[in-house]
C-alpha positions as CSV (number, residue, x, y, z in Angstrom):
1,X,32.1,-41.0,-11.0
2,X,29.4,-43.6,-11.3
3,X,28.0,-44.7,-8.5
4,X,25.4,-44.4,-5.7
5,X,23.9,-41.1,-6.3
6,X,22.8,-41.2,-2.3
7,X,26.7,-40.8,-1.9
8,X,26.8,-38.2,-3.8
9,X,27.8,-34.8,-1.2
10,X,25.4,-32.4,-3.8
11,X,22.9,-34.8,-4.1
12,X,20.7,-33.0,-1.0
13,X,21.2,-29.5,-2.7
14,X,20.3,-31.0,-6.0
15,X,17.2,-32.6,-4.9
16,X,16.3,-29.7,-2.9
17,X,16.3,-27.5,-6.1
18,X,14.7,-29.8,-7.9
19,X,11.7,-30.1,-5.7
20,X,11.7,-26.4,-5.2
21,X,11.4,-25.8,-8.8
22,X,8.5,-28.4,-9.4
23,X,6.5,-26.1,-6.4
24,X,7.2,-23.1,-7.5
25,X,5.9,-24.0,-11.1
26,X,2.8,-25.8,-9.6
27,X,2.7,-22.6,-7.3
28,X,2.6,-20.1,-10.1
29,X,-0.2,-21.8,-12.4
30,X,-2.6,-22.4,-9.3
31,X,-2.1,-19.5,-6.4
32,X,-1.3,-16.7,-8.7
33,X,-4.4,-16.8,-11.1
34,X,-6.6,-17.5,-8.2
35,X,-5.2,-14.7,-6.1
36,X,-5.8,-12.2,-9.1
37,X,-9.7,-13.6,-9.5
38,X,-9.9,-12.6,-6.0
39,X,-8.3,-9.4,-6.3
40,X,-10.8,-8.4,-9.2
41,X,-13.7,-9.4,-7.3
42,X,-12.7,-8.1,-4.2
43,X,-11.9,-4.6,-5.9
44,X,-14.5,-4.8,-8.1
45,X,-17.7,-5.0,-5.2
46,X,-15.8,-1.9,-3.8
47,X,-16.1,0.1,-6.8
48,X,-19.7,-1.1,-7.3
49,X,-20.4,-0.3,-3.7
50,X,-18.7,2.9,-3.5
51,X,-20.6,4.0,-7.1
52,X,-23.8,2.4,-6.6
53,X,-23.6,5.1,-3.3
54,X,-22.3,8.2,-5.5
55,X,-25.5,7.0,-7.9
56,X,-27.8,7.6,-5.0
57,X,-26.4,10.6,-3.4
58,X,-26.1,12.4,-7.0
59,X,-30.3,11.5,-7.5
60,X,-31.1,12.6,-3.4
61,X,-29.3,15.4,-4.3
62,X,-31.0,16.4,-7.9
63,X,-34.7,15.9,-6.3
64,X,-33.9,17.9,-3.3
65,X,-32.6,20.9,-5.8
66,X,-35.8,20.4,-8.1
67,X,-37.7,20.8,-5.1
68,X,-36.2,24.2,-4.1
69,X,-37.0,25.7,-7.5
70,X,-41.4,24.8,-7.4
């Protein structure tokens, strides 16, 4: 039936859906990549931290030693 698509009972759903599906695709090329850049850096300066520390430790550690043994 051709008409007045306002009239239409499924045109809410339809447009719903339709709208939803444009977000979502904007949604997943913007917040997703961004969140994952984030995530690496975030993660990333942990590891660095946490090894930079282990780095220091291990050479406190090896001078102490070296000094037991003069």
């Amino acid at each position: 039936m051709a008409g007045n698509p306002i009239s239409d009972p499924e045109f809410p759903k339809k447009t719903v859906d339709f709208i939803d599906r444009i977000v979502g695709a904007v949604r997943d090329r913007t917040t997703k990549p961004v969140v994952a850049v984030t995530r690496g850096i975030v993660f990333g300066s942990i590891v660095a931290v946490i090894a930079i520390s282990l780095v220091v430790l291990a050479l406190i550690a090896i001078m102490r030693l070296s000094l037991i043994h003069i």
